[in-house]
One Martini backbone bead per residue (centre of mass of N, CA, C, O) as a GRO file, in nm:
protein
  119
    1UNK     BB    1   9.019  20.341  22.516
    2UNK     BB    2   9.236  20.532  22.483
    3UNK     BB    3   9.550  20.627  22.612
    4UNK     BB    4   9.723  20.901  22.705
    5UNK     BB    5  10.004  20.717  22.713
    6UNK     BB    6  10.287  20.568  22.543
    7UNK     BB    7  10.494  20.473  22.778
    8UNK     BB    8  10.435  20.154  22.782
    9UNK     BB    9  10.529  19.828  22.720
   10UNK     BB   10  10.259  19.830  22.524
   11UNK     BB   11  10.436  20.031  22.285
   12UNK     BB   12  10.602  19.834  22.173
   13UNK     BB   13  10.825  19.664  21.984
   14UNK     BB   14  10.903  19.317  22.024
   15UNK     BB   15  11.085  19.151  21.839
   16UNK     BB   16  11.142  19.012  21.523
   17UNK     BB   17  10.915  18.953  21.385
   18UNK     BB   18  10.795  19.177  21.412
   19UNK     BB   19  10.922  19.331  21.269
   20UNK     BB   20  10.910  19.148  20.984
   21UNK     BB   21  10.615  19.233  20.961
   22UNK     BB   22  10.666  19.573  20.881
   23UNK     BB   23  10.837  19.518  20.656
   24UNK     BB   24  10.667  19.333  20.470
   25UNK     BB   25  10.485  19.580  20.375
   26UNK     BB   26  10.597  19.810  20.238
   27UNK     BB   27  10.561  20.074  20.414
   28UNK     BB   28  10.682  20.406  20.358
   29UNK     BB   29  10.892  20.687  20.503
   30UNK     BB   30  11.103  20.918  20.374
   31UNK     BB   31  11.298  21.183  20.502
   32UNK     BB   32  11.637  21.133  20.495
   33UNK     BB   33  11.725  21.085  20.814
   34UNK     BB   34  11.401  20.913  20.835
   35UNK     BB   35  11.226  20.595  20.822
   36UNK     BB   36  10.891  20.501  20.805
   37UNK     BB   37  10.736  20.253  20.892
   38UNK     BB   38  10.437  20.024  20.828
   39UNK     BB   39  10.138  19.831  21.056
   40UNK     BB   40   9.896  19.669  21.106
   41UNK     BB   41   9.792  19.550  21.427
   42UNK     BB   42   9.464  19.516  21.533
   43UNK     BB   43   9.491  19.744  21.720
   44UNK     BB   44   9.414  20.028  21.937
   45UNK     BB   45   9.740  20.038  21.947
   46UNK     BB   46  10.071  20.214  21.944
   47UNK     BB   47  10.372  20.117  21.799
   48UNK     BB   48  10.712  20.199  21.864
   49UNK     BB   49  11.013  20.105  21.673
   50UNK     BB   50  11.360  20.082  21.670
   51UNK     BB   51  11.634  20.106  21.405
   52UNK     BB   52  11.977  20.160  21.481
   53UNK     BB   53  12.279  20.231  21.352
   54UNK     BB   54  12.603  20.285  21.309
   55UNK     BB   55  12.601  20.499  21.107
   56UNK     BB   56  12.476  20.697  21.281
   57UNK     BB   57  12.673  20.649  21.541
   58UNK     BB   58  12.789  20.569  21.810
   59UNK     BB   59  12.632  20.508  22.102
   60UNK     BB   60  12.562  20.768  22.203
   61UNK     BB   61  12.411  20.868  21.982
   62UNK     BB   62  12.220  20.645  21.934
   63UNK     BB   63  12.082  20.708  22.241
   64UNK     BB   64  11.978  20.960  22.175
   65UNK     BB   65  11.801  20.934  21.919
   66UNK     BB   66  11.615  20.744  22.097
   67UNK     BB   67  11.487  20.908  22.299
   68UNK     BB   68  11.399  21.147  22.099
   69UNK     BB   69  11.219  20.912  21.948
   70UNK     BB   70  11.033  20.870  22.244
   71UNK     BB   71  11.005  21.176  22.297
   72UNK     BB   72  10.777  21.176  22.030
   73UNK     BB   73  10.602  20.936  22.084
   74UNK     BB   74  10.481  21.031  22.367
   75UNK     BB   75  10.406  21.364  22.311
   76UNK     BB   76  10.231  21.237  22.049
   77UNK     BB   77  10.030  20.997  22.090
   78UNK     BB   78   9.712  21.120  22.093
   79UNK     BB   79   9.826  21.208  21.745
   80UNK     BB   80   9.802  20.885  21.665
   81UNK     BB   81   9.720  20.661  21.510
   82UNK     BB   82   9.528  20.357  21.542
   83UNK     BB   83   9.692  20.025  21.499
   84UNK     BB   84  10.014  20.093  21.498
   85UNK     BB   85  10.332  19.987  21.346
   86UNK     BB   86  10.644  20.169  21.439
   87UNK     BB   87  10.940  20.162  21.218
   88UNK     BB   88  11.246  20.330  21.293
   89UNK     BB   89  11.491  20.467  21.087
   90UNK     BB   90  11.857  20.572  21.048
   91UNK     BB   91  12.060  20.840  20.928
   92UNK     BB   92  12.300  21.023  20.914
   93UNK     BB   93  12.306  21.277  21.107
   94UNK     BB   94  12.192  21.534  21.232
   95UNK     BB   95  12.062  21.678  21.524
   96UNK     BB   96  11.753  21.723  21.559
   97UNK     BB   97  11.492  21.846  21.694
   98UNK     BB   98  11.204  21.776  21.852
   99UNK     BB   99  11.015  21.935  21.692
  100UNK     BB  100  11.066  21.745  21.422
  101UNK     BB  101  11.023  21.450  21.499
  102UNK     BB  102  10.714  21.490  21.604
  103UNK     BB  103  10.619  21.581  21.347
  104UNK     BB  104  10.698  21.362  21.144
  105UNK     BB  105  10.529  21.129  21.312
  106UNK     BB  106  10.242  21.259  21.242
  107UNK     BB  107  10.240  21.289  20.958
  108UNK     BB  108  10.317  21.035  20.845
  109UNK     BB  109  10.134  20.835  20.983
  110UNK     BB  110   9.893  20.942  20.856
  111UNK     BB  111   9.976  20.875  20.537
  112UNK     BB  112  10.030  20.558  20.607
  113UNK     BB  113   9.713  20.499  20.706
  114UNK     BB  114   9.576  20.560  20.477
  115UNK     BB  115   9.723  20.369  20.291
  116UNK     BB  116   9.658  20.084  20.424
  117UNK     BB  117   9.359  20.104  20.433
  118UNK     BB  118   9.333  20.064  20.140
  119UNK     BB  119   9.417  19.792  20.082
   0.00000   0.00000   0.00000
């Protein structure tokens, strides 16, 4: 049974390997504000990962885009496939609302989930 929110910590991707194994599968939607990367997890659950560097803006900018993006991510779980591993990375951007960000993690992983089944 899925759980009703992403919210507590084994929503998270932690660790470089984590990392290392989402970007290794080299599936992802550009959108050119943020690029989100996707792998299959082989669990039941979705989880999380953000990869936010300084191009982005100060450190102020850079944790408001990591809230934005965990508050779209938790808001929009239940509508998110299940088994993936999705690592958001971001370019320097003006800030979108909130259901921007929204959209564009639904609509996306939607697309990347079916990407990485067909594999």
């Amino acid at each position: 049974m899925r759980p009703s929110s992403g919210a507590d910590r084994s929503s998270r991707i932690g660790g470089a390997k984590q990392y290392q194994r989402v970007f290794a599968r080299r599936v992802r939607a550009d959108l050119g504000f943020i690029s989100i990367h996707a792998a299959l997890n082989g669990g039941d659950r979705t989880r999380l990962g953000l990869s936010i560097g300084r191009q982005v803006g100060s450190a102020v900018v850079r944790n408001r885009l990591k809230r934005l993006l965990r508050e779209a991510f938790h808001l929009r779980y239940h509508q998110l496939p299940c088994g993936l591993d999705l690592v958001i990375s971001a370019r320097a951007h003006n800030m979108r609302p909130l259901l921007e960000y929204q959209k564009a993690l639904v609509e996306e992983s939607g697309r990347l989930e079916v990407h990485l089944r067909r594999r």
